[in-house]
N, C-alpha and C positions, 0 to 999 in steps of 0.2 A: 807688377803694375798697380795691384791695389793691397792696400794695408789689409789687415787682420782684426777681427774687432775684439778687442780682451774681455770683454760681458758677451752676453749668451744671445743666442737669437732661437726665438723657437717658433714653432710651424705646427699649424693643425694641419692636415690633410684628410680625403674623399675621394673617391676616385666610384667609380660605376660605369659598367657597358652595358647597352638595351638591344636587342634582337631589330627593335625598330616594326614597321606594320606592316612592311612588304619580304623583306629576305627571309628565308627557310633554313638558315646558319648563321652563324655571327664570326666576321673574320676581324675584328676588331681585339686585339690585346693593349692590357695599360700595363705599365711598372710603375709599383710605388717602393722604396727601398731608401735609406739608412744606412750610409756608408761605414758610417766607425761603425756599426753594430755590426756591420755583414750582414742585414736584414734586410728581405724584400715580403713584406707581406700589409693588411688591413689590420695587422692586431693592431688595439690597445694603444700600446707604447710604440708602435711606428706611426697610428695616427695624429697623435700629440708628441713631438719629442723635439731635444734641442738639436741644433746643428752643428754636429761634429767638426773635429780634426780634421776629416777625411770628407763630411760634406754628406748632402744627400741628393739622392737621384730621382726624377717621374719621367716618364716616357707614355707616348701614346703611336701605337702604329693601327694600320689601316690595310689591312690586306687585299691582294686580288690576285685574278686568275683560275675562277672556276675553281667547281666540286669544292675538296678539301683544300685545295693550294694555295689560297690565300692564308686559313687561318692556320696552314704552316708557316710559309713567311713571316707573321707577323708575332709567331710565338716563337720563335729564331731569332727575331729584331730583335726583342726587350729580351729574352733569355741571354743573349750573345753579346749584347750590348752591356747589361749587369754584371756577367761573368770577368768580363774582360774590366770591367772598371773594377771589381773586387782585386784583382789577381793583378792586373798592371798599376794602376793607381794607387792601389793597399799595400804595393811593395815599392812606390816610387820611394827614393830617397830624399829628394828635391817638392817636398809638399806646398807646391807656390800656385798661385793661382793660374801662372802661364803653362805649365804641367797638368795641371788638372784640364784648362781648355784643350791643350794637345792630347791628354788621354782618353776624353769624351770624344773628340771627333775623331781621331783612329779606332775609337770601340766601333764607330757606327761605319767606318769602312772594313772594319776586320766583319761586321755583320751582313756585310753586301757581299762581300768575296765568299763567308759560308753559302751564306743562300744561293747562289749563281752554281757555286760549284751542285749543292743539291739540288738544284733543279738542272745541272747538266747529266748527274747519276741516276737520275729517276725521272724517265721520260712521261711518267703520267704526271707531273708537275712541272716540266716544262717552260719558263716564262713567267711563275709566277713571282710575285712580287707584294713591296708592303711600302707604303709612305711611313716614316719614322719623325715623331717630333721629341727630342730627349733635352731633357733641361737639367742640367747641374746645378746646384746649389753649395757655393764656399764661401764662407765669410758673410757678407753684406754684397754679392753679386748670384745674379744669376747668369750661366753660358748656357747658350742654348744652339743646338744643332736640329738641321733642318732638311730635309730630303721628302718631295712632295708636296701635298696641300694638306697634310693637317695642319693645325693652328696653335702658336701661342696670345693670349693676350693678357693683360698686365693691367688692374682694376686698383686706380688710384684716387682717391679722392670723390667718387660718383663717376666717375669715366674710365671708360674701356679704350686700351689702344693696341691694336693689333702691333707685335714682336716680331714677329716672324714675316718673310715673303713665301706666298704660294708658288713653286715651283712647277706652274701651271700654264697656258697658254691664254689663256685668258689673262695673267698678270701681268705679262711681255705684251700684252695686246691694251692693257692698260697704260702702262708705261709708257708705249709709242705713240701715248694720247688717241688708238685710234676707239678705243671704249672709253664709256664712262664704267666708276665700280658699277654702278646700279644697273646698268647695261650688261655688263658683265657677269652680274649675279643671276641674271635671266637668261643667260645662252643657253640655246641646246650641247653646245661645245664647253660649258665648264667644269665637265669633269676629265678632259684631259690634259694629265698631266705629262712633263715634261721630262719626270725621270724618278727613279722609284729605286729601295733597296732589291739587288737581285735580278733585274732583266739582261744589265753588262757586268759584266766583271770588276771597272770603275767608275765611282762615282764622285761626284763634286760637292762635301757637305758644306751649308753657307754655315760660317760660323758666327755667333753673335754674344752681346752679352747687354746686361741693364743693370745698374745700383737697383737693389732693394730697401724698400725706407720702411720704417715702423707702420703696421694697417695695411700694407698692399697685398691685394689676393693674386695667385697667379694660377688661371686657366687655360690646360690643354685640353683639346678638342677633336676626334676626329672630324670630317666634315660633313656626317652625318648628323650633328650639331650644327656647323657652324652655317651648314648650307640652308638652315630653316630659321634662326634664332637670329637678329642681331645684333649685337656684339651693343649697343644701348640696351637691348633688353637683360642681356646677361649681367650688365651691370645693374642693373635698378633689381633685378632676384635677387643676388647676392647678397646685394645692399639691406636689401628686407628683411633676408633669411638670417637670424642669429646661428643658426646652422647648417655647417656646412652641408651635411648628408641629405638633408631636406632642401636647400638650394639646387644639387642637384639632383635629387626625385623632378624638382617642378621644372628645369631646364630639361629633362631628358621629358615631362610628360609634355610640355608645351612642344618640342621637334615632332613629338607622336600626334598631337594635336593637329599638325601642319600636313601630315600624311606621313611621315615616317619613312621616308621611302627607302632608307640605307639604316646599316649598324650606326648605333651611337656611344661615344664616350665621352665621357667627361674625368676632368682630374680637377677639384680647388684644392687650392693652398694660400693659407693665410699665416701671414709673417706680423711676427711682433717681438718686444725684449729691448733690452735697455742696448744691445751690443746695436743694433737700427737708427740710424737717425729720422729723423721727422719727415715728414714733406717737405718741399718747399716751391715757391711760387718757380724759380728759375729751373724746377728738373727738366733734365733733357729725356723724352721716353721714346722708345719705337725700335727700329730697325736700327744696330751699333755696329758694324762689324767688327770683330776682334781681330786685332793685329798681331797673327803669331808670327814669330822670326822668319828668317829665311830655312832652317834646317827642321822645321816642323811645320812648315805648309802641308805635307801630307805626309802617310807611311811610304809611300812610294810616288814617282811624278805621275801627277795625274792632270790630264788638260783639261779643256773647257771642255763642258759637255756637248757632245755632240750625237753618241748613243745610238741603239737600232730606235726603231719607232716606238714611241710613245708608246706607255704602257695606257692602256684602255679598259676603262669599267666597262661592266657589260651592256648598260644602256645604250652607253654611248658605240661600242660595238655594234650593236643593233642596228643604230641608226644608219651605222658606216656600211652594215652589209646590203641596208635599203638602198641604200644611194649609189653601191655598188651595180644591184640588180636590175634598178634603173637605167642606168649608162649603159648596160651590156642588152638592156631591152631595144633603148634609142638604138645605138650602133644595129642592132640587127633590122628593126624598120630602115634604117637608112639605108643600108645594103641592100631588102628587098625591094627597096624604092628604085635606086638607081638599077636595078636587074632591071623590074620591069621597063623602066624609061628604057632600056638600052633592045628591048625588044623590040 
């Protein structure tokens, strides 16, 4: 589908996660990793490097599920996710960019069916789960996979524009015009999402992709960022910051500023090299969906999502057990009401 560019493209990268001002563990993991190398780590030479034959990887997952069980989950995502891109990908023979989309998003469903299966052998983990945002980088495109509400967004020109859909209830409730965003950034209801690596066995990754053009930074997030910062301010930091590392110290110190209330992560990447073309006034950016064949729409059929119940941070859990205890209060006044009437 897309050419190959013969000159080089190379990528700084940053990546950082924060405890945040309220949690007592951090269930948030990043991958940053370099495919032709078989490298996933912050040295050096994976923060500045070109982009390979084989492409490079960042992912941002976001765990949940109490105690320890999220920040399993979500060190399962990016470990299972990376492993499988080294091993399927780095042995594909077919190195096309339609292969590469198909290998990214079977990594991230062979990473739902580990997790599912471990939290059905290990009853003290039970249900947990991780939202995954994994972004491939090959050639002069980004594909990006998407499962939950962390975030990609794509910093061109002075402007931010969100990549990705939050797989959230709030975003369907946008959608059907019955919110506005700004409405929707205020619910007490917007941290439930719609479906998460690891609560079902399958899942529905949306797959997508963007040209990358010479200068464009690309931000993942979990939404412990994105749910305090927005996405204008993240551009005019960046913008500021000649670097990256320090761009995101003051993204992660401004969410802390706002109260902190969740883990934070953040991942930049800034693209340049003569193998990029420029901007231009006509780019199309945002939400692509990639169109894989018919014989790799999935590892296996998988339907529309339909799922046990929404996986639930614990806030929002809270609120649901109020509102619970509520209704069970009413119903029992109602009963002693019509008792007595019936005296």
């Amino acid at each position: 589908m897309f050419g190959r560019p013969s000159k080089p493209i190379k990528v700084q990268v940053f990546a950082k996660t924060d405890l945040g001002r309220t949690r007592d563990h951090n269930e948030d993991r990043f991958l940053v990793a370099d495919l032709t190398r078989r490298a996933a780590s912050l040295m050096p030479q994976i923060r500045e490097h070109e982009v390979g034959e084989r492409g490079s990887l960042f992912a941002v997952a976001d765990g949940m599920g109490g105690a320890a069980a999220g920040e399993v989950a979500s060190e399962m995502a990016t470990q299972t996710i990376y492993e499988q891109m080294i091993h399927a990908w780095g042995g594909e023979s077919e190195a096309t960019p339609q292969r590469f989309a198909y290998r990214l998003k079977e990594a991230v469903e062979v990473a739902n069916g580990r997790i599912h299966a471990y939290a059905k052998a290990h009853p003290e983990v039970r249900g947990m789960g991780t939202t995954t945002t994994a972004v491939g980088i090959l050639g002069d495109h980004f594909f990006l996979t998407q499962v939950g509400d962390s975030r990609a967004y794509l910093l061109r020109g002075g402007q931010a524009v969100q990549l990705t859909k939050d797989q959230s209830l709030m975003q369907r409730l946008v959608e059907a015009g019955e919110l506005t965003e700004e409405e929707a950034a205020k619910s007490e209801r917007r941290n439930i999402i719609l479906q998460a690596l690891g609560p079902d066995a399958r899942v529905k990754v949306d797959l997508t992709y963007q040209e990358v053009r010479r200068g464009d930074v690309l931000v993942l997030c979990s939404d412990g960022l994105s749910g305090q910062v927005r996405k204008e301010e993240m551009a005019e930091i960046v913008a500021r910051e000649p670097s990256l590392q320090a761009a995101a110290d003051k993204l992660i110190a401004l969410a802390n500023e706002r109260g902190g209330p969740d883990n934070i992560t953040v991942i930049l990447a800034r693209f340049d090299g003569d193998g990029l073309r420029p901007p231009g006034s006509g780019d199309e950016i945002g939400h692509q969906v990639y169109p894989l064949i018919d014989t790799e729409t999935s590892t296996e059929p998988v339907p529309v999502y339909t799922g046990s119940r929404a996986p639930v941070r614990a806030r929002e859990g809270r609120w649901r057990l109020i509102a619970l205890l509520l209704l069970v209060v009413a119903a029992l006044a109602a009963a002693l009401y019509v008792s007595t009437r019936s005296q």
